[in-house]
C-alpha positions in Angstrom: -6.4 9.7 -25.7 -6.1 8.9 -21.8 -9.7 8.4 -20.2 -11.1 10.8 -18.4 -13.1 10.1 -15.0 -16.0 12.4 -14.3 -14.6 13.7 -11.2 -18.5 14.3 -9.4 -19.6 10.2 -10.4 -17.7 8.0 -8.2 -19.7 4.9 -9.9 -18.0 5.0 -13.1 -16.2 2.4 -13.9 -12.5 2.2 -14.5 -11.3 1.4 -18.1 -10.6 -2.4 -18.8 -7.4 -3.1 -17.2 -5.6 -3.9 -20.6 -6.3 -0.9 -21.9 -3.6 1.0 -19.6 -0.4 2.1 -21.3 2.6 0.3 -21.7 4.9 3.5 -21.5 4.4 4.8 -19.2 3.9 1.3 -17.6 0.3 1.0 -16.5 -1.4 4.2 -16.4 -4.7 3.4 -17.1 -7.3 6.8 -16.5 -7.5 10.6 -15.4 -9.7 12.6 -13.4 -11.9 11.5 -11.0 -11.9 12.1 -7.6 -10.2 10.8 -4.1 -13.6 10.2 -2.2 -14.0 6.9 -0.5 -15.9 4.8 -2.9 -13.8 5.9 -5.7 -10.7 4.6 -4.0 -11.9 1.4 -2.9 -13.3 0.5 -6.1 -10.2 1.1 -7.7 -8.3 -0.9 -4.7 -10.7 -3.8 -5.5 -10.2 -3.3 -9.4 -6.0 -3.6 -9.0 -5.8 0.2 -9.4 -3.8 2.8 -7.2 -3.7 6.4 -7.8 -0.2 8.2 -8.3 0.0 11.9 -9.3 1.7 15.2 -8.2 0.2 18.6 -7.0 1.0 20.0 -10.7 -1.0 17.1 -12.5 -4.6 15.5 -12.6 -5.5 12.5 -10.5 -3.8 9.7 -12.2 -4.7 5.8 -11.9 -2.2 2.9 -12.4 -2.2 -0.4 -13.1 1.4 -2.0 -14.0 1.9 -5.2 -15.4 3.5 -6.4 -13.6 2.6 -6.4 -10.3 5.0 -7.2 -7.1 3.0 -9.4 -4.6 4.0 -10.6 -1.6 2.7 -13.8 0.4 2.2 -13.2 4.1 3.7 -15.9 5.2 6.3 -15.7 2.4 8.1 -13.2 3.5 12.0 -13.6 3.7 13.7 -12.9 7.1 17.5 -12.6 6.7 19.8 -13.2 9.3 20.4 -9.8 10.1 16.8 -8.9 10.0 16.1 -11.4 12.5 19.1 -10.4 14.8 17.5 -6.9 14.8 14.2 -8.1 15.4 15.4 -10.7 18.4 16.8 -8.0 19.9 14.2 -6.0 21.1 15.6 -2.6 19.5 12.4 -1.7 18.0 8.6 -2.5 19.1 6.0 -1.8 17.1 2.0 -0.9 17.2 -0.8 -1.0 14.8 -3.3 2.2 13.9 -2.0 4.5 17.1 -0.5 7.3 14.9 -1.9 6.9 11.5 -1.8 10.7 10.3 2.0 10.9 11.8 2.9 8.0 9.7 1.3 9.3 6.7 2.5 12.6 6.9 6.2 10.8 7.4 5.8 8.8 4.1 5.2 12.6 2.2 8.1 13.6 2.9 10.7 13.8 0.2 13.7 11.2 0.0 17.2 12.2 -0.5 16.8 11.0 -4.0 13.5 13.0 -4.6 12.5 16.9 -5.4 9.0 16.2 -4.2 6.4 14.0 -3.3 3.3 12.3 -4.9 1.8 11.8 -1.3 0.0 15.4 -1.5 -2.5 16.9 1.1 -5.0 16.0 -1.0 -4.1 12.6 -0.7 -3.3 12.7 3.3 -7.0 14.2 3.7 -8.1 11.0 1.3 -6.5 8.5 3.0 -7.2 9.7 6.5 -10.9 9.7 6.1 -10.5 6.3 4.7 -8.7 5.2 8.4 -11.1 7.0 10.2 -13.9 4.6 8.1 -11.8 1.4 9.0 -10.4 1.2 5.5 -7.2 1.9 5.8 -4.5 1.3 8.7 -0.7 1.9 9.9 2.3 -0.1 11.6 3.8 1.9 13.8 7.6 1.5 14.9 9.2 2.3 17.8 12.8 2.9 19.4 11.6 3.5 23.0 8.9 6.5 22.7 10.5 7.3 19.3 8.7 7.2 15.8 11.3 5.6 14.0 9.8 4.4 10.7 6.3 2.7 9.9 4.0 2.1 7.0 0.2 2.3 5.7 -2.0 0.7 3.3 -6.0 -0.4 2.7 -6.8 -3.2 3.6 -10.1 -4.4 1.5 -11.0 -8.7 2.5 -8.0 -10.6 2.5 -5.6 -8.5 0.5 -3.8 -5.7 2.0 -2.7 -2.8 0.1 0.5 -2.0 1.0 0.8 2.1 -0.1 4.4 3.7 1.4 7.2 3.2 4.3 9.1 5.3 5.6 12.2 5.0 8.3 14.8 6.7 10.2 16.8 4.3 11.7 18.8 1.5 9.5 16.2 -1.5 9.4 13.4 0.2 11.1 10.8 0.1 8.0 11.5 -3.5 7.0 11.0 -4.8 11.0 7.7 -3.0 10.1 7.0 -5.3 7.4 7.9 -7.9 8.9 5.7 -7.4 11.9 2.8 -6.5 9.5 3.6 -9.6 7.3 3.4 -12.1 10.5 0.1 -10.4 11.9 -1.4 -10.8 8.4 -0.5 -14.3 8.3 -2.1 -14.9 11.8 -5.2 -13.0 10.6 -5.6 -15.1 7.1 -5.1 -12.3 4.9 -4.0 -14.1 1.5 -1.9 -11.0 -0.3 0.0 -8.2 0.0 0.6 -5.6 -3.2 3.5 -4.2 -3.2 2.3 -2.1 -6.3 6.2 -1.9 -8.3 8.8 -3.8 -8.1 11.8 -3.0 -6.5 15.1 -4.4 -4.8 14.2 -3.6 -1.0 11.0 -5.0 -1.7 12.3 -8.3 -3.5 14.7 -9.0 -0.8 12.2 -9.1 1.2 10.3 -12.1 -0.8 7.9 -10.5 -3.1 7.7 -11.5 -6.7 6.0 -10.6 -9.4 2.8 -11.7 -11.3 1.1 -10.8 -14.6 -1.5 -8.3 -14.3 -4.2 -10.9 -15.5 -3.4 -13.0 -12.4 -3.3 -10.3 -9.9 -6.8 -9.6 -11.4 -8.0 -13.0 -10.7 -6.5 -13.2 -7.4 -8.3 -10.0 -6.0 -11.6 -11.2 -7.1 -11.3 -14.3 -5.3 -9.4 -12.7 -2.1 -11.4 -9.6 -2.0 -14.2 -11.4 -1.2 -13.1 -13.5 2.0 -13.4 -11.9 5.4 -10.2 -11.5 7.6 -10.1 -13.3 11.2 -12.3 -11.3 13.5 -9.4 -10.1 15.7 -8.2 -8.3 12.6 -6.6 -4.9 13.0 -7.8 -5.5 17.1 
C-alpha cells in the first residue's frame, strides 16, 4: 500500500527513502499538497513530485539518480561553436512564468503533460519567494528555449527545459552550469537519466549517496551574488 500524505499537514515527514518502489522506479508517497514548505522539504529530502491532472500528487525518488557537477559539464565542439558565436544570449529570472508555461507544453513524442496548472501556480509562488529561478534564452528578442529548477543551498534542482531552436536548451545549461560554478553551488540533479542529459556530463549515483550529498550541500550558502 503506497503512503498517503495528509494533504492539510505539510510537516509530515516523507517515507524513508528506501521504502520507494522499485517498479515503478522510485515512487515513494501520495497525497499531500504543493504548498511551499511541502516542496522544499521534499527538495531537501531528494524527492520531486511527478503526476498528471487525472492522478493524486505523486512523489519520486529513483535510484538512481543523474547528477551533474557544475563545473563538469561537457562542452562539445559544436556546442561551443554555437555558443562562440553569439547566436543566442541568455538571462536569468526575467520571464520565469513564460518559461514555465513553455516547459508544459506537450512534446512531439507526448499526449500530455505532467507540468499541470496546479504545478505552474506551485512553482511560481515558489520564484516569487526566491526559491525557485529560470535561464532565459534568447535569439535577438526571441524566447527561444530556457529552463527552471529550485535552488535550495548549494544544490540546484534542475526541474524541465524546453527549446525551439536546434541547441537552444543545452546553451541554457551550459550558461546555468558556468554561473553555478562561479557561484560555488556543488550539484545539479538532473532527476532521470537520459541521453541529452549524459552527453552533456552527468552521471549517475546511488540514491544513498545522493542522500548524503544533499545533507552536506544543502546546508552551505551559495556566493552572495547568487541569482544577482
Amino acid at each position: 500500500m503506497l503512503p498517503w500524505l495528509d494533504p492539510n499537514d505539510d510537516a509530515t515527514p516523507f517515507p524513508q527513502l528506501e521504502s520507494a518502489l522499485d517498479e515503478p522506479n522510485g515512487l515513494l508517497a501520495a497525497g499531500g499538497s504543493l504548498r511551499p514548505e511541502r516542496l522544499l522539504n521534499a527538495y531537501r529530502r531528494g524527492v520531486f513530485p511527478w503526476f498528471d491532472d487525472d492522478q493524486p500528487i505523486l512523489w519520486w525518488s529513483p535510484d538512481p539518480r543523474m547528477v551533474l557537477k557544475p563545473n563538469g559539464i561537457r562542452v562539445s565542439r559544436s556546442l561551443r561553436k554555437t555558443i562562440n558565436k553569439d547566436v543566442f544570449h541568455c538571462t536569468v529570472d526575467t520571464r520565469f512564468s513564460d518559461v514555465i508555461t513553455a516547459c508544459s507544453k506537450p512534446r512531439d513524442e507526448q499526449d500530455g503533460t505532467w507540468i499541470t496548472a496546479t504545478m505552474i501556480q506551485a512553482y511560481e509562488t515558489l520564484f516569487q519567494q526566491g526559491h525557485a529561478h529560470s535561464v532565459e534564452v534568447w535569439s535577438d528578442d526571441t524566447l527561444v528555449g530556457g529552463l527552471y529548477g529550485i535552488a535550495i543551498g548549494q544544490v540546484f534542482f534542475g526541474e524541465s527545459m524546453f527549446s525551439r531552436k536546434s541547441d537552444a536548451s543545452k546553451v541554457g545549461f551550459a550558461f546555468l552550469s558556468k554561473q553555478l560554478s562561479a557561484w560555488n553551488y556543488q550539484l545539479i540533479d538532473c532527476q532521470v537519466q537520459s541521453e541529452h542529459l549524459e552527453s552533456l556530463g552527468a552521471s549517475l549515483v546511488n540514491r544513498d549517496t545522493f542522500a548524503q550529498q544533499l545533507d552536506e550541500f544543502c546546508q552551505l550558502l551559495p556566493s552572495k551574488d547568487a541569482w544577482y
